[in-house]
BALOBA-1460 file (C-alpha; in Angstrom, 3 decimals):
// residues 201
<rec num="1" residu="x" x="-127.448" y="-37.594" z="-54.814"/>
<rec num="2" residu="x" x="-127.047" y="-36.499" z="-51.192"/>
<rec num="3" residu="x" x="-127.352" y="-32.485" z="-50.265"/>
<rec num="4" residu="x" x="-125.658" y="-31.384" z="-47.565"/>
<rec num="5" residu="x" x="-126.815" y="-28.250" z="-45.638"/>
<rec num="6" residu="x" x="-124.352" y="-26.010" z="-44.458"/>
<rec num="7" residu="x" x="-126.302" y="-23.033" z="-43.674"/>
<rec num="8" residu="x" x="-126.223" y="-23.629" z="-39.537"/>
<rec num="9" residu="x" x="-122.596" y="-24.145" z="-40.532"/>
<rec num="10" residu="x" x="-122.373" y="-20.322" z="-42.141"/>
<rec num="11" residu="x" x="-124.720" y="-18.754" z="-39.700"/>
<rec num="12" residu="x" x="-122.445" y="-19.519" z="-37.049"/>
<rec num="13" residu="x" x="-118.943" y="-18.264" z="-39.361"/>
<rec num="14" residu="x" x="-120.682" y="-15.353" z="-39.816"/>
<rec num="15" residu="x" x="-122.294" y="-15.123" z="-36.077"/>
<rec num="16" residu="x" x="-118.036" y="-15.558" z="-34.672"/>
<rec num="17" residu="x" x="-116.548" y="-13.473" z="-37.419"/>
<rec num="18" residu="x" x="-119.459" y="-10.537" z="-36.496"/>
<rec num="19" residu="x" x="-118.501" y="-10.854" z="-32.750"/>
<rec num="20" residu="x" x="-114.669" y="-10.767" z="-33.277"/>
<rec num="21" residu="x" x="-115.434" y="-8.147" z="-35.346"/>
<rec num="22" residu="x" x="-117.248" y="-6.194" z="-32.665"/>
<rec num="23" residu="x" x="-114.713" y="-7.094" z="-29.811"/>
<rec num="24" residu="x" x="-111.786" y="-5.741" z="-31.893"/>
<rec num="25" residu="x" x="-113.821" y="-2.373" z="-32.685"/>
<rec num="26" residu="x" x="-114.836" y="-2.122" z="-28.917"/>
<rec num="27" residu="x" x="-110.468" y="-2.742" z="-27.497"/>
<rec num="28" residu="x" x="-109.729" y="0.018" z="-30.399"/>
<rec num="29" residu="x" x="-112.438" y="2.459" z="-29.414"/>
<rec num="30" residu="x" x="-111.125" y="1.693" z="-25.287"/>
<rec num="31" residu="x" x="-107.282" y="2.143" z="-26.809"/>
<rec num="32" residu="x" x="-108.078" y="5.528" z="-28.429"/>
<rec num="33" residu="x" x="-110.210" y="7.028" z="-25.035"/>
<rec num="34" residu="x" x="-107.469" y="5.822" z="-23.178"/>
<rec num="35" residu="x" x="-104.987" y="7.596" z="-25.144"/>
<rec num="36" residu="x" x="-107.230" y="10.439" z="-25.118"/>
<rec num="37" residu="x" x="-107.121" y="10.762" z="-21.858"/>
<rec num="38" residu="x" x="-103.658" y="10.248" z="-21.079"/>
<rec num="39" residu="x" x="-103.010" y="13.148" z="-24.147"/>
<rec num="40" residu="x" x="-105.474" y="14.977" z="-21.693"/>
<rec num="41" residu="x" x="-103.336" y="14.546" z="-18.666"/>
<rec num="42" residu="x" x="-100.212" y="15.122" z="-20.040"/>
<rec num="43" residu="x" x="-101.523" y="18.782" z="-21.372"/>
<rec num="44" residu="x" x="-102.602" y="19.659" z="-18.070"/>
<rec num="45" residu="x" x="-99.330" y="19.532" z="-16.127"/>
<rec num="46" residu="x" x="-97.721" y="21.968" z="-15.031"/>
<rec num="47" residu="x" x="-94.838" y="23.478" z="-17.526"/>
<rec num="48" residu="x" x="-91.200" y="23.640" z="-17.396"/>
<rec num="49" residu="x" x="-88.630" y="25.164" z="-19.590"/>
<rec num="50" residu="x" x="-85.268" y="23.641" z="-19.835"/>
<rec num="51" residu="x" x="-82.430" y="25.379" z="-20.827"/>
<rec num="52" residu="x" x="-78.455" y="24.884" z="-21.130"/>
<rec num="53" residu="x" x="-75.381" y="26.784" z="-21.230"/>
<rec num="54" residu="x" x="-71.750" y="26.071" z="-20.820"/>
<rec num="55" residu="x" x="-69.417" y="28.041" z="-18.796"/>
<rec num="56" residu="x" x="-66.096" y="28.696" z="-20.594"/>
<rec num="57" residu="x" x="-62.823" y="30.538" z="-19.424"/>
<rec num="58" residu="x" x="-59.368" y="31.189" z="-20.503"/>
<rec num="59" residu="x" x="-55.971" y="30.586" z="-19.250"/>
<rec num="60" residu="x" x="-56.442" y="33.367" z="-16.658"/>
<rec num="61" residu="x" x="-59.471" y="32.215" z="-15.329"/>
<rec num="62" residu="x" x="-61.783" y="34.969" z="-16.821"/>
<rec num="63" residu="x" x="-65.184" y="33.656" z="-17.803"/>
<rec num="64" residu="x" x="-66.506" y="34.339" z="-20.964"/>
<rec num="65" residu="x" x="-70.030" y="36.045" z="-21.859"/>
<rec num="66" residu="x" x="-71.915" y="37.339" z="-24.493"/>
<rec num="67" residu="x" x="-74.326" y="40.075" z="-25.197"/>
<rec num="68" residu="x" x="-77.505" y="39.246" z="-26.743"/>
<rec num="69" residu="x" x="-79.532" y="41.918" z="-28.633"/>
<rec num="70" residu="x" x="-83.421" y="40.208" z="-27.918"/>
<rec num="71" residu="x" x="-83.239" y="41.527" z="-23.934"/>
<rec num="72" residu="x" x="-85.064" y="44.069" z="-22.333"/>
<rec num="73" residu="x" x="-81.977" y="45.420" z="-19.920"/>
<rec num="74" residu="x" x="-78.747" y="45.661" z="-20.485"/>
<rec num="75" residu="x" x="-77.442" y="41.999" z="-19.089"/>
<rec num="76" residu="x" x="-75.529" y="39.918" z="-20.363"/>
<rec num="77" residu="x" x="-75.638" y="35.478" z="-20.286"/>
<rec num="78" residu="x" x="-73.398" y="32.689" z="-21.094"/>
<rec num="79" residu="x" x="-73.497" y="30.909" z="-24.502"/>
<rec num="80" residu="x" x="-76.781" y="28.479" z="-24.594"/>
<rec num="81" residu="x" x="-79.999" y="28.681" z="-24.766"/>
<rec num="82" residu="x" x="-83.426" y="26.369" z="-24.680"/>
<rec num="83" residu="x" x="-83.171" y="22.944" z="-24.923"/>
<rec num="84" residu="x" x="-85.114" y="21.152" z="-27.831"/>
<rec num="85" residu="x" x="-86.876" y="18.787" z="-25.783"/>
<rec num="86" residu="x" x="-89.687" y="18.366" z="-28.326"/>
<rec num="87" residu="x" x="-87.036" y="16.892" z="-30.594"/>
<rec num="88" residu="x" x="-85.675" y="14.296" z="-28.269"/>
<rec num="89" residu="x" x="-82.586" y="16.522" z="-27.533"/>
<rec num="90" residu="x" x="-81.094" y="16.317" z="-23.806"/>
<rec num="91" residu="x" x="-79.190" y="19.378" z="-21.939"/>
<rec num="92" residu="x" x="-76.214" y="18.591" z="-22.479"/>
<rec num="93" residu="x" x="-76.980" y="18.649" z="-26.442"/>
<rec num="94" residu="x" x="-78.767" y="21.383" z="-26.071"/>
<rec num="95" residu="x" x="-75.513" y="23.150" z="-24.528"/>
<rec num="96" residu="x" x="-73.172" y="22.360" z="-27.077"/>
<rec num="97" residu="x" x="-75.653" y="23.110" z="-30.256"/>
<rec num="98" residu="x" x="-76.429" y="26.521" z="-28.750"/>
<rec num="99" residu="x" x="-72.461" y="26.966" z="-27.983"/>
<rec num="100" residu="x" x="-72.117" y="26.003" z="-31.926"/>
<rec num="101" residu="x" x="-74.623" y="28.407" z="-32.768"/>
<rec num="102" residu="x" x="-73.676" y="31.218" z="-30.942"/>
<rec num="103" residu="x" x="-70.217" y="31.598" z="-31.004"/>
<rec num="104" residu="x" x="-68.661" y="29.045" z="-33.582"/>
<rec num="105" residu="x" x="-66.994" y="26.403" z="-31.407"/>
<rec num="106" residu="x" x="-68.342" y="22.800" z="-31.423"/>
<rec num="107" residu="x" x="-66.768" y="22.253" z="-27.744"/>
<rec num="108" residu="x" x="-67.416" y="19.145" z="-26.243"/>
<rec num="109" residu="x" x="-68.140" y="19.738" z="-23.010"/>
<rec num="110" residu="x" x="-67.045" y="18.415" z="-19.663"/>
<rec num="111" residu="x" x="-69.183" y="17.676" z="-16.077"/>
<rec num="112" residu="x" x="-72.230" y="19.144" z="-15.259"/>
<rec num="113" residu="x" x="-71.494" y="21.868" z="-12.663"/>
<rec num="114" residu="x" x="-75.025" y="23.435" z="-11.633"/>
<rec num="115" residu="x" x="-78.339" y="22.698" z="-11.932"/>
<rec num="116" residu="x" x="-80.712" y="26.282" z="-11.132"/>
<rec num="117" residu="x" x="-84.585" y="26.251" z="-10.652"/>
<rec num="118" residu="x" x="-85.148" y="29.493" z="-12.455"/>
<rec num="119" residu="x" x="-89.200" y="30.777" z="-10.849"/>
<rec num="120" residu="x" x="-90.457" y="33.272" z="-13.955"/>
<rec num="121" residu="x" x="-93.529" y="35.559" z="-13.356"/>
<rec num="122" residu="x" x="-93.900" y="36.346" z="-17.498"/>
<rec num="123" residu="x" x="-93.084" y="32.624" z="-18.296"/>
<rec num="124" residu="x" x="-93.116" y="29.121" z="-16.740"/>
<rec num="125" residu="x" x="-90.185" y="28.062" z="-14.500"/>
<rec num="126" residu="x" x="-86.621" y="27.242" z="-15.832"/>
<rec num="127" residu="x" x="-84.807" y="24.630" z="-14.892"/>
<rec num="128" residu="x" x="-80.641" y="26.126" z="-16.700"/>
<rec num="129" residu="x" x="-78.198" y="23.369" z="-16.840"/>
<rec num="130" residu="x" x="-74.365" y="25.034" z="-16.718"/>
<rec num="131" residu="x" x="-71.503" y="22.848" z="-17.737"/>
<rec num="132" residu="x" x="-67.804" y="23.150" z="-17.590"/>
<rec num="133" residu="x" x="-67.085" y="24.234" z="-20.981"/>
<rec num="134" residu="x" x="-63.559" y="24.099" z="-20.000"/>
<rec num="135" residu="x" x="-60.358" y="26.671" z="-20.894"/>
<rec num="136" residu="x" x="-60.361" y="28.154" z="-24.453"/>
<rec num="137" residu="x" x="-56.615" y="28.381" z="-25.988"/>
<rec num="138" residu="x" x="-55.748" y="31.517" z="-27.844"/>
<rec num="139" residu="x" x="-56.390" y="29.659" z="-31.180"/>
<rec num="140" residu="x" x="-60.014" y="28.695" z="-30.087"/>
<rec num="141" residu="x" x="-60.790" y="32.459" z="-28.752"/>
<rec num="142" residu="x" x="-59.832" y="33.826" z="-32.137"/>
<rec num="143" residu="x" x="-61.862" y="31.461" z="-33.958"/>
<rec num="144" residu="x" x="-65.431" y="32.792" z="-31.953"/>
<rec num="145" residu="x" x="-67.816" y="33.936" z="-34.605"/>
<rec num="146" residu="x" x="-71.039" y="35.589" z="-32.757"/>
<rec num="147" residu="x" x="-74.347" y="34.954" z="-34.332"/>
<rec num="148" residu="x" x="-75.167" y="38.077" z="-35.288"/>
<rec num="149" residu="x" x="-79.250" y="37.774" z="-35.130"/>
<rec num="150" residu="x" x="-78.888" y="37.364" z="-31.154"/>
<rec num="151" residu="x" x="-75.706" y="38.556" z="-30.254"/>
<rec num="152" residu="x" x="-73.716" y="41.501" z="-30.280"/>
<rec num="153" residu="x" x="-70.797" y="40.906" z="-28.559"/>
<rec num="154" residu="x" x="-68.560" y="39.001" z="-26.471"/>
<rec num="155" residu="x" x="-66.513" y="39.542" z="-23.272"/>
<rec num="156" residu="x" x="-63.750" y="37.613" z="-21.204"/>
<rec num="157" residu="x" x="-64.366" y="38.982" z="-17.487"/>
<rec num="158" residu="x" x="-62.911" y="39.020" z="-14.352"/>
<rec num="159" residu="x" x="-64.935" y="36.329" z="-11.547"/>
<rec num="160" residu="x" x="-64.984" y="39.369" z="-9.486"/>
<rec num="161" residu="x" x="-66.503" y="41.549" z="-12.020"/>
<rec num="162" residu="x" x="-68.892" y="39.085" z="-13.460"/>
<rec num="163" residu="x" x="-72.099" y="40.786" z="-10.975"/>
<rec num="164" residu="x" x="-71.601" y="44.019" z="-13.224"/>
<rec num="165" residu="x" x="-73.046" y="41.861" z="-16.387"/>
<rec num="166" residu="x" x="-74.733" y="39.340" z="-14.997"/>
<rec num="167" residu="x" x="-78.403" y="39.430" z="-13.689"/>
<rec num="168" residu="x" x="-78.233" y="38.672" z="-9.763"/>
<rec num="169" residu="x" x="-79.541" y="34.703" z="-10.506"/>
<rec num="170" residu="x" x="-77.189" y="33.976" z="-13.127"/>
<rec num="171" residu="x" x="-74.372" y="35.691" z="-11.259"/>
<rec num="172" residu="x" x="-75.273" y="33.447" z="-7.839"/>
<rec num="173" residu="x" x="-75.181" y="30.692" z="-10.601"/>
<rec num="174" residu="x" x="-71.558" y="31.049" z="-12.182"/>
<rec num="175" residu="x" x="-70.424" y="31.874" z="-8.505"/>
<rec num="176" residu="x" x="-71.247" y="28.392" z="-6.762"/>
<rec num="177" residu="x" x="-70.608" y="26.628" z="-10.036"/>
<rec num="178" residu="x" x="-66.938" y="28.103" z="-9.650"/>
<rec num="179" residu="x" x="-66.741" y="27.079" z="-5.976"/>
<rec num="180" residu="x" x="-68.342" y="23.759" z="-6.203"/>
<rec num="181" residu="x" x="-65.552" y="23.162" z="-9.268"/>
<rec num="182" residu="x" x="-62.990" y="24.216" z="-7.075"/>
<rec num="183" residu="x" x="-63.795" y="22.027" z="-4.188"/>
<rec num="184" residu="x" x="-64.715" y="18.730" z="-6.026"/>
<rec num="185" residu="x" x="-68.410" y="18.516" z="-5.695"/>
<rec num="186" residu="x" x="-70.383" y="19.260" z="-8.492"/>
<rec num="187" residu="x" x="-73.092" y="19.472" z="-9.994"/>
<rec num="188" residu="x" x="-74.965" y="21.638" z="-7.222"/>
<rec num="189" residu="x" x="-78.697" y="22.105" z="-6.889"/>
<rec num="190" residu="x" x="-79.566" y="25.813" z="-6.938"/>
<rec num="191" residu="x" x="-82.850" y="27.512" z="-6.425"/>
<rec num="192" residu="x" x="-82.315" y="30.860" z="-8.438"/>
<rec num="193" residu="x" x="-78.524" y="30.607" z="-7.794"/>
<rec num="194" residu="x" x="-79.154" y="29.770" z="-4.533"/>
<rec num="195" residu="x" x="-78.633" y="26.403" z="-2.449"/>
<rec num="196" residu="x" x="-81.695" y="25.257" z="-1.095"/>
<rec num="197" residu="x" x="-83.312" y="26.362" z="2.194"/>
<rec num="198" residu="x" x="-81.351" y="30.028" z="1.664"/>
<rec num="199" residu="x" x="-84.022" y="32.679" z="1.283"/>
<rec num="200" residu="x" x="-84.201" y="35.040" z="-1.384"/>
<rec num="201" residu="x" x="-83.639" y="38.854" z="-0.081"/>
């Protein structure tokens, strides 16, 4: 009876299966430092805040704001907040949870009026998204139910009267979001409620 030898045979088996072996541990070892270092350069640029609020009036054109109860001065905003980026959720969600939250009304809101580069000294920049939350019927303003662990109260005012609630910024803000509205060209870039290229003073 005839023995065959297969032992080159195995030797080499195990000789490929050992250098497949070693290839696929050296691409995963390259895959995770690459995706080390990509984690790395990701948490070294610079950081931005988003945030979103919608601008709503009623049938006489007074614009409605709230009062929160978490600032240090006495200002008032508009009904938004941060945007959950983290959690996959854009502006314009972001806008109409916060609206939700705040004040009761799941509004679904119309074009994006205004986009403001907010500079912070305390925090990192801002970039506040303000759409057109559009004109609130009687039935809708009586239905506004404030969250009481930010806010304290809400206000229909006057355009013209808005820079007595309003930080400077956000009043800049509402102001060319109105006027761009009114003339047809919206959304407008802002830099701190300013247009580009105008100086702060």
């Amino acid at each position: 009876m005839t023995t065959t030898d297969t032992s080159g045979t195995e030797t080499a088996e195990t000789a490929r299966t050992t250098a497949s072996a070693s290839a696929a541990a050296t691409e995963a070892a390259g895959a995770a430092e690459a995706a080390a270092d990509y984690a790395a350069y990701i948490a070294g640029l610079p950081k931005i805040l988003a945030g979103a609020a919608a601008l709503f009036q009623d049938a006489r054109g007074h614009v409605l704001v709230v009062e929160p109860n978490y600032r240090d001065d006495d200002r008032w905003i508009f009904p938004g907040g941060t945007v959950e980026s983290d959690l996959g959720e854009t502006p314009r969600q972001g806008a109409r949870r916060e609206t939700a939250e705040e004040i009761g009304l799941d509004v679904e809101l119309g074009p994006l009026l205004a986009v403001d580069w907010v500079p912070g000294t305390r925090r990192p920049p801002i970039v506040s998204y303000l759409y057109d939350g559009g004109v609130l019927d009687e039935q809708q303003l009586a239905a506004i139910r404030l969250q009481e662990e930010e806010l304290t109260a809400w206000r229909l005012v006057h355009p013209d009267e808005l820079g007595r609630y309003l930080s400077p910024g956000m009043d800049r803000r509402v102001r060319a979001a109105l006027t761009a509205r009114a003339a047809g060209r919206f959304p407008v870039e802002l830099e701190h409620g300013r247009e580009p290229g105008v100086e702060l003073r």
